[in-house]
C-alpha positions in Angstrom: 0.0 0.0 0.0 1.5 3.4 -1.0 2.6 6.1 2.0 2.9 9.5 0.2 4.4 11.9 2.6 4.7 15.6 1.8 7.4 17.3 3.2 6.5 20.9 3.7 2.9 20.7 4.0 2.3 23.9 5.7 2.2 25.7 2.6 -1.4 25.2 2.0 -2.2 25.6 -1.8 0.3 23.4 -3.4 -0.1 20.2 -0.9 -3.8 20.8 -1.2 -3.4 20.4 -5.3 -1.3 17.4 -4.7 -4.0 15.5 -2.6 -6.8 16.8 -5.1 -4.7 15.1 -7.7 -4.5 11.9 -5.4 -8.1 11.5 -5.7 -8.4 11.6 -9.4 -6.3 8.5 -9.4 -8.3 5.3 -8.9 -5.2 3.4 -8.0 -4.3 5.1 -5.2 -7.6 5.4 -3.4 -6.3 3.0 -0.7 -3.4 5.2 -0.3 -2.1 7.1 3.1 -1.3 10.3 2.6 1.2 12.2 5.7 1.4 15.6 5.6 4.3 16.9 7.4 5.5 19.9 8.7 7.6 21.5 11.8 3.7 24.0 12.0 1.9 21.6 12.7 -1.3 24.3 12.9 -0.3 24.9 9.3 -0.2 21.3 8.3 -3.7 20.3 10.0 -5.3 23.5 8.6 -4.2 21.8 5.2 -5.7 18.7 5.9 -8.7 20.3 6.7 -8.8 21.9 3.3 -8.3 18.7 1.8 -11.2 16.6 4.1 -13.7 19.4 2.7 -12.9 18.3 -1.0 -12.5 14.9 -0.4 -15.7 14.9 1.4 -17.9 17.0 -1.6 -17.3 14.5 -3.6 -17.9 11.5 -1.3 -14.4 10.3 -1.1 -12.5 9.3 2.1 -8.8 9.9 2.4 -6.5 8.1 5.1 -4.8 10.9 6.2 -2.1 11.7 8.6 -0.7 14.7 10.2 2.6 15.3 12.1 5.5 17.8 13.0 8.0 14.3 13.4 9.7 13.9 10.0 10.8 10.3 11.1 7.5 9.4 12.3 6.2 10.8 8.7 8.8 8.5 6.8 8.8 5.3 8.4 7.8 3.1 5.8 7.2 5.5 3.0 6.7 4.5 -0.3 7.0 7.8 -1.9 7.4 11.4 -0.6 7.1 14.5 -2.6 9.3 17.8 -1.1 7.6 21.1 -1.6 9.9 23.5 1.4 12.2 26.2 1.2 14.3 26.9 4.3 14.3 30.8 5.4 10.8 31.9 3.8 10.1 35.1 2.2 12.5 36.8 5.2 15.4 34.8 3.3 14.0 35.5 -0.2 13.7 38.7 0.2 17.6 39.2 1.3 18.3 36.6 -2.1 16.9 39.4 -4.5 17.7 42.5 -2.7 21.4 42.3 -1.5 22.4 41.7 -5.2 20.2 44.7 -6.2 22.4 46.9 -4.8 25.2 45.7 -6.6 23.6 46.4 -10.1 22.5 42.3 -10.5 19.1 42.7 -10.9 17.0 39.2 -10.7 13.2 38.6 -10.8 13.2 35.2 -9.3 17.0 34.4 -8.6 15.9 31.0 -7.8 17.7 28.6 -10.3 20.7 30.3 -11.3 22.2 33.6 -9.3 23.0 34.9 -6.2 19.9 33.8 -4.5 19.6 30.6 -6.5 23.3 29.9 -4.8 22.0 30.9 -1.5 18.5 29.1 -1.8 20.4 25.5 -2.2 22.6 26.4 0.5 20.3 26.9 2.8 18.6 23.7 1.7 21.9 21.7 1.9 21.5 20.8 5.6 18.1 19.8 5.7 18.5 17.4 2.8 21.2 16.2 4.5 19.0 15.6 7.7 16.2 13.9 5.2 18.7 11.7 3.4 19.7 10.2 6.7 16.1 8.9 7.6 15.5 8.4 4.4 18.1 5.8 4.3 17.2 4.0 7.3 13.4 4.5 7.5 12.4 4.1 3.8 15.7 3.5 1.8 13.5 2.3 -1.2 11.3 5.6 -1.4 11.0 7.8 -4.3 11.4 11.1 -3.5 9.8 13.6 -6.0 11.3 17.5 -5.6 9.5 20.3 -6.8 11.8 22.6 -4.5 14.1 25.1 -6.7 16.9 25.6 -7.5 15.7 22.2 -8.9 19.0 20.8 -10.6 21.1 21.9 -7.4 18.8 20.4 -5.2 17.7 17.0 -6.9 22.0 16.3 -8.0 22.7 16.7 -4.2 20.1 14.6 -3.1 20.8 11.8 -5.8 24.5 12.8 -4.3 23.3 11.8 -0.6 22.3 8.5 -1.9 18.4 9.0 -2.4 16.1 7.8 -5.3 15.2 11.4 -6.3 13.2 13.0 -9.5 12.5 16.4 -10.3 9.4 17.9 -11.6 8.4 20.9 -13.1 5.6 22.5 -15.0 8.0 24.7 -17.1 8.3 22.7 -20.1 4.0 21.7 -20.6 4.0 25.4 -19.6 6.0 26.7 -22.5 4.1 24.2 -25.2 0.9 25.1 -24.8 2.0 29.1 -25.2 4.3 27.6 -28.6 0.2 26.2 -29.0 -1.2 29.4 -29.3 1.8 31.4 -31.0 1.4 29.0 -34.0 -2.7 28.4 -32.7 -2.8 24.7 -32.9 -4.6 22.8 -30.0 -2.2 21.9 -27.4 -3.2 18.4 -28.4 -1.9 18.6 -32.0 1.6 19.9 -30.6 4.1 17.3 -30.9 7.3 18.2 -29.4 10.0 16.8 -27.2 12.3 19.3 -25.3 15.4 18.6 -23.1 18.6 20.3 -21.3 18.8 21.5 -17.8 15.8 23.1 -15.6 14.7 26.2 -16.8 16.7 26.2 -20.0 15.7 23.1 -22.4 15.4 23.3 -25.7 12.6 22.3 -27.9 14.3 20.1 -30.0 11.5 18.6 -31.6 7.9 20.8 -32.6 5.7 19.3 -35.4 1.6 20.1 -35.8 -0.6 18.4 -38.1 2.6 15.9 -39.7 4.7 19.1 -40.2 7.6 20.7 -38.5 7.3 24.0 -37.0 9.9 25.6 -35.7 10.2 27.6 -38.9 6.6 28.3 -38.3 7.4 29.2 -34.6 10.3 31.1 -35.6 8.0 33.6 -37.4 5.6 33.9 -35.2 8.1 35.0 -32.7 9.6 37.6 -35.3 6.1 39.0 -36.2 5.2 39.4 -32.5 8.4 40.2 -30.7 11.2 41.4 -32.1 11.6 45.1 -33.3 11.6 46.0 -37.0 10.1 42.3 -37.6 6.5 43.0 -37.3 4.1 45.2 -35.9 2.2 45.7 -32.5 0.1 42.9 -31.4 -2.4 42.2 -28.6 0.9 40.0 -27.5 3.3 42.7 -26.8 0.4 45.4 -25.5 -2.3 43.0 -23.6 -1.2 39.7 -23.1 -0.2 38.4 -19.2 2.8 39.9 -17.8 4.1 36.6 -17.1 2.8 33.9 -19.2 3.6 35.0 -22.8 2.9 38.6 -22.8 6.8 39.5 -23.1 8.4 36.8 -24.8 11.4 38.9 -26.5 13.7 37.3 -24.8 13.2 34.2 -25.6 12.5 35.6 -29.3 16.1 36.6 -29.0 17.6 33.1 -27.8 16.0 31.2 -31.0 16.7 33.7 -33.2 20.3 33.5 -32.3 20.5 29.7 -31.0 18.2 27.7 -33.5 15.5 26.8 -30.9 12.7 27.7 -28.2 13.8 27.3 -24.6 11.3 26.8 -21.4 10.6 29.1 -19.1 9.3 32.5 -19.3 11.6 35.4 -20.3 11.8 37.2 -17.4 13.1 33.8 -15.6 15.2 33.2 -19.2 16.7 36.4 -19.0 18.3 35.7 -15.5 20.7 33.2 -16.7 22.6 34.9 -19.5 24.6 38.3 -19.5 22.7 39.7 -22.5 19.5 41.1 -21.3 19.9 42.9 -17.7 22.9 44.9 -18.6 21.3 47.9 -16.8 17.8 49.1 -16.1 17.6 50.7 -19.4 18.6 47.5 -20.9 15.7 45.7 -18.7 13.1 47.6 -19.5 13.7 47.3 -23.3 13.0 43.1 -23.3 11.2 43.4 -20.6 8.6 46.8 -20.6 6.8 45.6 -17.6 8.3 44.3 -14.9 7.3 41.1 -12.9 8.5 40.2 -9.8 8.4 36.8 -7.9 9.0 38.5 -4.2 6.0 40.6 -4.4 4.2 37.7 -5.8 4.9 35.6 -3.2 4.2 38.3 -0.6 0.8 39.1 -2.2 0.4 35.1 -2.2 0.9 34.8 1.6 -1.0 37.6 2.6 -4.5 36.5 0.5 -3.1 32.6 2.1 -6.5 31.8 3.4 -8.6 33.3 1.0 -6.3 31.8 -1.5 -7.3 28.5 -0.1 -11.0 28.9 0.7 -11.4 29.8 -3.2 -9.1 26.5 -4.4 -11.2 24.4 -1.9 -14.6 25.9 -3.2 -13.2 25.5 -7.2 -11.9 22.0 -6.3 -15.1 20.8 -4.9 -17.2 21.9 -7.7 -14.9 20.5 -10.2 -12.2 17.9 -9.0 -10.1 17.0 -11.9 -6.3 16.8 -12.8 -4.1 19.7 -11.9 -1.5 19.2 -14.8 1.2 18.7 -12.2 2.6 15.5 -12.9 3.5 14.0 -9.1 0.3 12.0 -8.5 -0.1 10.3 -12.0 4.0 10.0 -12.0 3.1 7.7 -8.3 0.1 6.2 -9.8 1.6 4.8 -13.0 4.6 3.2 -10.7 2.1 1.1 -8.8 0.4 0.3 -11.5 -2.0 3.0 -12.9 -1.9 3.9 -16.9 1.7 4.8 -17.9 2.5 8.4 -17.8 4.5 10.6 -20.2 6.3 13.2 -18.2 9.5 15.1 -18.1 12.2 14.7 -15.0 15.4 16.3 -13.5 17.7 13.6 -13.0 21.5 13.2 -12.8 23.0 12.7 -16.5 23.4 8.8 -16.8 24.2 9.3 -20.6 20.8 10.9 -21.2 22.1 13.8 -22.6 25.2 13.0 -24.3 27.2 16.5 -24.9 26.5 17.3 -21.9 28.7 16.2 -18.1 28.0 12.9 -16.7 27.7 14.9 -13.1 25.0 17.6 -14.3 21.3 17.3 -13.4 19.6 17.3 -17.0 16.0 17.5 -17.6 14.5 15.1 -20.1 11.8 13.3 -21.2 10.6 9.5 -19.4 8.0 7.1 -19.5 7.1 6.0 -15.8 4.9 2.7 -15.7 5.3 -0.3 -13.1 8.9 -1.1 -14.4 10.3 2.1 -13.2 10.8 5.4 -14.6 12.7 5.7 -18.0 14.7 8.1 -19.3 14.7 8.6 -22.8 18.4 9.1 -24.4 18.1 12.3 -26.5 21.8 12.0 -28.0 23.6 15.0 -28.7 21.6 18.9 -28.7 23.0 21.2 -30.9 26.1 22.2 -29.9 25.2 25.8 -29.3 22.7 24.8 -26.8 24.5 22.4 -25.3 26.6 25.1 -24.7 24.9 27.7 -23.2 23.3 24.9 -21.1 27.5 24.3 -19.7 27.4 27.9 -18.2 24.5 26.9 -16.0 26.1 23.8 -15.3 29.6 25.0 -14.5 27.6 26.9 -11.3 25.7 24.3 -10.2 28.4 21.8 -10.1 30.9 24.0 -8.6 28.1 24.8 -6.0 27.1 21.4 -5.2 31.0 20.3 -4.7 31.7 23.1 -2.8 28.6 22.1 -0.4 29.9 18.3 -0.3 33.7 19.6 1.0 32.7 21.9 3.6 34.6 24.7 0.8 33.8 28.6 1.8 36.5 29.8 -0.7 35.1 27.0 -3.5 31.2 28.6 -2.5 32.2 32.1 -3.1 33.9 31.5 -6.3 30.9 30.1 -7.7 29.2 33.7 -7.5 32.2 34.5 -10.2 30.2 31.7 -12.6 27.2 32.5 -12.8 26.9 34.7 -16.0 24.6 37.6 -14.8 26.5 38.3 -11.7 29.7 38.5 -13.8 28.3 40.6 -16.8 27.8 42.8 -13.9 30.6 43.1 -11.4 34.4 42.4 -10.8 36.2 39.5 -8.8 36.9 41.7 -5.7 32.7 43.3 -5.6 31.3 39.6 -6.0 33.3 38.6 -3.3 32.0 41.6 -0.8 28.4 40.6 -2.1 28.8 37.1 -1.6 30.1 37.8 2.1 26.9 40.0 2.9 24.6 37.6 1.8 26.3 35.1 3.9 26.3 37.0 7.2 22.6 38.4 6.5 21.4 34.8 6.3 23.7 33.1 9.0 20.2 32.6 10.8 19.2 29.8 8.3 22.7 28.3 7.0 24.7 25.0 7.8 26.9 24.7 10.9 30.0 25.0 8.7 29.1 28.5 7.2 28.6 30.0 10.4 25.2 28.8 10.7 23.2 27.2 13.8 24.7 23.4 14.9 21.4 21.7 14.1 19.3 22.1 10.7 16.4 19.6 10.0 
């Protein structure tokens, strides 16, 4: 019988998606599902959420709740991570600090300063969850949705874990290629792959024919000056999804192909776009901002939650978020088609053997498999190394206990050195570390005990 345990179930509106997606698969109706947290207020006031949907639709749901993580993991089956250590308080210092040194991030939570400092602060408390992992569950599958996603799920495989990454970025990005080159989502066939946040679309066809001529053009016509003129995209469409899409415009003009992830995220992790505000405001005319969205987010928490629980039951069906039918197909529920983050067992093959790679996979009851893409175009593969060279450099410099190694890898990332000199990333790097001593490892200056 499967025991799903989310870690970090305080955070009401994404565990309460998870469970709704539980009970849209029939295979796991016998399933326990543990919802843990250190708040253990938070964590029951999400169960509560979840009994009320459960219950307008007739369902019952074995449910548990708890603040003790090993009591949550002894003899889990599966257990999907959804935390961040530090919060918004922590978050808030990630974009800020950097700010003031002329890097100016949106997100900074993949590549960056803050995407650094997010997995850092993570480190310990992965470390902590390894360890009972090992000896309370050893053959669990552990599903992160936590960011920076390729830092986090190649230190966990690291720690000796069966580990997956999802994310929504890449169905994300196809259905907007859907309705730049309006074809159903349906009739899109694609296949995309390179690291999180930054894989390619390889493969786009509609209808029997390829498209990324087709896509190409679209992108020209809508985004780029002196290719086309104003459209409803570029003055009306969503500040984030698709409204501003010139800088991925930019990448496939120059690269060859479409990459996932919206552009303000996309612009973060290259030193072409954010050269100054001036710069900034030119691919990006209206600014969005994942701090303020988050803050907005936890302030409307409740009311955020009351209106998911009153859409949910009305209407329970599939979320799009892949952790529930990923769980279902490997007990035995209909295959499922999904893209994962996983160390680079050959999947990718011009890319390191030690990067986290994001990829295409069929999950069923054999397993979860991996499909080998071969080489991506050596451009792409490319750019893709930059990212790559910081998050390896990162993750080694956690594993040795390396202060000097940590702070170099500032000096990688390609924003933060389009921006600043060797001796101003260092002084930056040392005021992020002292403003989040609170919430780092032991051997950064941090508190003794992390869990």
């Amino acid at each position: 019988m499967s025991r799903i345990v989310i870690v970090g179930a305080g955070g009401m509106t994404f565990p309460l998606t998870l469970a709704a997606d539980l009970l849209t698969q029939p295979v796991l109706r016998a399933a326990t599902l543990v919802l843990y947290d250190p708040d253990v207020l938070r964590a029951g006031r999400t169960a509560q959420a979840i009994r009320d949907v459960a219950r307008a639709h007739g369902r019952t749901l074995e449910l548990e709740v708890t603040a003790d993580r090993r009591a949550a993991l002894r003899g889990a089956t599966h257990m999907v991570l959804t935390y961040q250590i530090g919060g918004l308080d922590a978050f808030r210092s990630d974009l800020e600090i950097p700010r003031r040194y002329g890097v100016d991030c949106v997100a900074g939570d993949t590549l960056n300063p803050g995407g650094i400092m997010r997995f850092v602060r993570s480190s310990a408390s992965f470390e902590v969850l390894a360890q009972d992992v090992m000896e309370l569950c050893p053959d669990a599958l552990v599903i992160n949705y936590t960011n920076p996603m390729a830092m986090n799920t190649l230190y966990l495989t690291q720690l000796g874990v069966r580990v997956v990454g999802l994310c929504h970025s890449i169905p994300g990005t196809a259905e907007l290629i859907a309705r730049l080159l309006d074809v159903t989502p349906e009739a899109l066939v694609y296949r995309a792959a390179g690291i999180n946040h930054q894989a390619w679309f390889v493969r786009l066809e509609a209808n029997g024919t390829d498209q990324q001529d087709a896509l190409r053009r679209a992108l020209r016509e809508r985004f780029l000056p002196g290719c086309g003129g104003t459209t409803p995209w570029t003055e009306g469409g969503a500040t984030y999804a698709g409204g501003q899409e010139r800088v991925r415009a930019e990448l496939m003009e120059t690269f060859g192909y479409f990459t996932s992830e919206s552009s303000h995220h996309a612009s973060e992790y290259v030193p072409y776009f954010r050269r100054s505000p001036e710069s900034v405001k030119a691919y990006l005319p209206r600014r969005w901002d994942y701090l303020r969205t988050a803050q907005a987010s936890a302030g409307q928490e409740s009311a955020l939650t009351a209106a998911s629980v009153e859409r949910l039951s009305r209407d329970l069906r599939p979320s799009g978020e892949w952790a529930m039918p990923l769980i279902a197909a490997l007990v035995g529920g209909d295959p499922a088609h999904i893209y994962v983050n996983v160390r680079n067992d050959g999947w990718i093959s011009n890319l390191p053997g030690e990067a986290c790679v994001e990829v295409p996979a069929t999950a069923d009851a054999s397993g979860i498999s991996p499909a080998r893409i071969g080489r991506l175009p050596g451009a792409c593969a490319g750019l893709n190394l930059t990212g790559i060279a910081l998050q390896t450099a990162v993750v080694d410099a956690v594993t040795h206990r390396d202060p000097t190694g940590l702070q170099a890898a500032f000096a990688l990332d390609p924003l933060t050195a389009s921006q600043l000199d060797l001796s101003d990333i260092r002084v930056m790097a040392k005021e992020l570390f002292q403003a989040q001593r609170p919430w780092l490892p032991a051997w950064l200056g941090g508190p003794e005990v992390q869990a």
